[in-house]
C-alpha positions as CSV (number, residue, x, y, z in Angstrom):
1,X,0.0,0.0,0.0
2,X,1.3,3.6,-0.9
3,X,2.5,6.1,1.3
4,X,-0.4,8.4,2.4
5,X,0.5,12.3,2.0
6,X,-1.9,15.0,2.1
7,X,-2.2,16.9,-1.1
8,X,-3.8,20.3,-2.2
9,X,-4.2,21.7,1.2
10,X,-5.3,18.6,3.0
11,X,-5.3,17.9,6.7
12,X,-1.9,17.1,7.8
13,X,-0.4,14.3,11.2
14,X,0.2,17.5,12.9
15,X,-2.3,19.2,15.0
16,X,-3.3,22.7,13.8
17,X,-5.7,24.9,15.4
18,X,-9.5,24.3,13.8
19,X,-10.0,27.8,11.9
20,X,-13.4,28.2,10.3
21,X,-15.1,31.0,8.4
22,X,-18.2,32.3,8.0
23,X,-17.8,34.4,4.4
24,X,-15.9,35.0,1.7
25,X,-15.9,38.1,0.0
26,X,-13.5,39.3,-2.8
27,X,-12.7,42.7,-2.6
28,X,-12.8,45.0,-5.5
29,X,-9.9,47.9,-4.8
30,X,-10.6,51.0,-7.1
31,X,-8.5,53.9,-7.8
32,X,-10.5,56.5,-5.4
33,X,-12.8,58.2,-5.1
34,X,-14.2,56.5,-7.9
35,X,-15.7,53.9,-6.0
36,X,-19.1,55.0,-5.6
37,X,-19.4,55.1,-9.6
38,X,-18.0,51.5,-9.5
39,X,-21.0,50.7,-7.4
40,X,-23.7,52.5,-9.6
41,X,-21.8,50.8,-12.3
42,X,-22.7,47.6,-11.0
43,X,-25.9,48.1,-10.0
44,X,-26.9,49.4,-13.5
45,X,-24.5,46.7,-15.7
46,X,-25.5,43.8,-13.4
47,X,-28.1,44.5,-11.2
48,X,-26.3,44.3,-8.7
49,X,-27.7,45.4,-4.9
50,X,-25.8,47.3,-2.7
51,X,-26.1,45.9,1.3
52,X,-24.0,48.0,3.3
53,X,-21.8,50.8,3.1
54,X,-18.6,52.3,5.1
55,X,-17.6,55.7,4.6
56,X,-14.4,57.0,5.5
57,X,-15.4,60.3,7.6
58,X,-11.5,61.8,7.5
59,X,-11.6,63.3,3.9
60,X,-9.6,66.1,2.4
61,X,-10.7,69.5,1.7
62,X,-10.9,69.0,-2.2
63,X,-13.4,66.0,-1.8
64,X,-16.9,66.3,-2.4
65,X,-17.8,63.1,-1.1
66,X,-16.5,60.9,1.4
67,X,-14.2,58.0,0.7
68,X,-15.6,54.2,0.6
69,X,-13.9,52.0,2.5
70,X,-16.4,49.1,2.0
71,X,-19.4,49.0,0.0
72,X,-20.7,45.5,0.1
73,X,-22.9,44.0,-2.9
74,X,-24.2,41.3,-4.0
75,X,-25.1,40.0,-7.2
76,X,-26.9,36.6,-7.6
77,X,-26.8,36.2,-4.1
78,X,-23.0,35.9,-4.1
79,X,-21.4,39.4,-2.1
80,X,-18.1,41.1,-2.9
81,X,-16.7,44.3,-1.8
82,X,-15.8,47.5,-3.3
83,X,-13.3,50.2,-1.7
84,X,-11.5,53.3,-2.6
85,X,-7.8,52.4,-2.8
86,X,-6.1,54.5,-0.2
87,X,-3.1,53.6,1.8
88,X,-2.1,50.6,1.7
89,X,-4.7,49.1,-0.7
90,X,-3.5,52.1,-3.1
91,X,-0.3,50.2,-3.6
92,X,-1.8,47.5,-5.0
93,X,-3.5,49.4,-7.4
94,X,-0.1,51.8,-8.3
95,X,2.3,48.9,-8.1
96,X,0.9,47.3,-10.7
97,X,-1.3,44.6,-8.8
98,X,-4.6,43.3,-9.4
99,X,-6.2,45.5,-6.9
100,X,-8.1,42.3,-5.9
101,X,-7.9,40.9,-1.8
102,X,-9.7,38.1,-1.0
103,X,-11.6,38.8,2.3
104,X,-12.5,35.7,4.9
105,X,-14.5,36.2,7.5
106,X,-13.8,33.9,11.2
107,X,-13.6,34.7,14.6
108,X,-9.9,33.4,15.3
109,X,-7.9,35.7,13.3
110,X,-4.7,34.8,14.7
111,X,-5.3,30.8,13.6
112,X,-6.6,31.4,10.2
113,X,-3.2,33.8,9.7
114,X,-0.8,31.3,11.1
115,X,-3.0,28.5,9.3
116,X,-1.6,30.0,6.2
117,X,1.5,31.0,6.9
118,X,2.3,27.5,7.5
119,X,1.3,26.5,4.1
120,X,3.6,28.8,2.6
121,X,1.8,32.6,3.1
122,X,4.0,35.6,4.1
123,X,1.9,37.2,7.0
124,X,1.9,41.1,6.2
125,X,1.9,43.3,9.3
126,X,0.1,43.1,12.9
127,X,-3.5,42.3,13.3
128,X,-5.1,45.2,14.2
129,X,-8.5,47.4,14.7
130,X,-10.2,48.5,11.4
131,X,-13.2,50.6,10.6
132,X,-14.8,49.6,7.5
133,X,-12.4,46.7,5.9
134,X,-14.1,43.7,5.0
135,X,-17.2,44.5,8.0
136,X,-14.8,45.7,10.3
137,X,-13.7,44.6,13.9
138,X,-10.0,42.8,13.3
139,X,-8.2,42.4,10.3
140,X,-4.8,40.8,9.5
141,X,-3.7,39.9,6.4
142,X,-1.0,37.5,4.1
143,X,0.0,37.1,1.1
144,X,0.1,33.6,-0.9
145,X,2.6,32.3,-2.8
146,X,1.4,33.3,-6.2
147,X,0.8,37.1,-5.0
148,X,-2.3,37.6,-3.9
149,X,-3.8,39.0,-0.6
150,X,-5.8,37.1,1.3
151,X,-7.7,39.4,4.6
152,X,-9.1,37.8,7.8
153,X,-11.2,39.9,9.8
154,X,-13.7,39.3,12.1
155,X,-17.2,38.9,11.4
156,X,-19.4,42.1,10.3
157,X,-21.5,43.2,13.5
158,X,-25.3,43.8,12.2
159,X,-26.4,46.9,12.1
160,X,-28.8,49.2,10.1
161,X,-26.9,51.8,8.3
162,X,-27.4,54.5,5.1
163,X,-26.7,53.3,2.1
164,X,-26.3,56.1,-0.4
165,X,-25.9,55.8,-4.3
């Protein structure tokens, strides 16, 4: 009989913490502030309907309108995110990246990052407290071997909010 060995990201001998989410949500980075046209855009290209919304209330003097930080929609019941790329996100979008992070939503942030990390992720930064990014609470990110960013926060606290647009 063959020698058993896990393949394609299955369970391994050793123990590992049990990490399990609750949503996945790609997120759409745009160069800002056009983010709020992206999400007429999709509303009026593919129907899209828009859920929630997070504005950035910091904004310079020369905006009209806030910055999105998160604008959740869904389109045939499956949700993604849209954001003005500022900060940190903006580099994805200015070095030449996809301007794509793929948002997972579980309660154990810490064990879903070192989950990865051992199966070959580059952790990027501290977790930490954030207002808007994928539903908000705590986020951490890393990113995989083949470049892309993968963001674990913790679930989206419901609440009734204004959705504009």
């Amino acid at each position: 009989m063959a020698s058993e060995t896990p393949q394609n990201g299955a369970a391994s001998e050793t123990a590992s913490p049990v990490v399990s989410f609750v949503a996945f949500k790609p997120q759409l980075f745009v160069e800002a502030p056009k983010a709020n046209d992206a999400v007429v855009f999709y509303k009026n290209a593919f129907a899209a309907e828009e859920v929630s919304r997070s504005l950035n209330a910091k904004r310079k003097a020369d905006q009209e309108l806030p910055l999105v930080l998160s604008a959740e929609l869904k389109i045939a019941g499956a949700s993604f995110l849209v954001a003005d790329a500022v900060d940190d996100s903006a580099k994805l979008v200015k070095s030449g990246g996809n301007g794509v992070v793929f948002c997972l939503e579980s309660e154990n942030i810490e064990a879903a990052i070192a989950k990865a990390v051992s199966a070959g992720a580059v952790a990027e930064g501290e977790v930490a407290e954030c207002e808007g990014a994928c539903g908000g609470g705590r986020v951490g990110k890393v990113t995989d071997p083949y470049g892309y960013v993968w963001q674990f926060c913790t679930p989206a606290k419901k609440a009734v909010g204004d959705v504009e647009a």
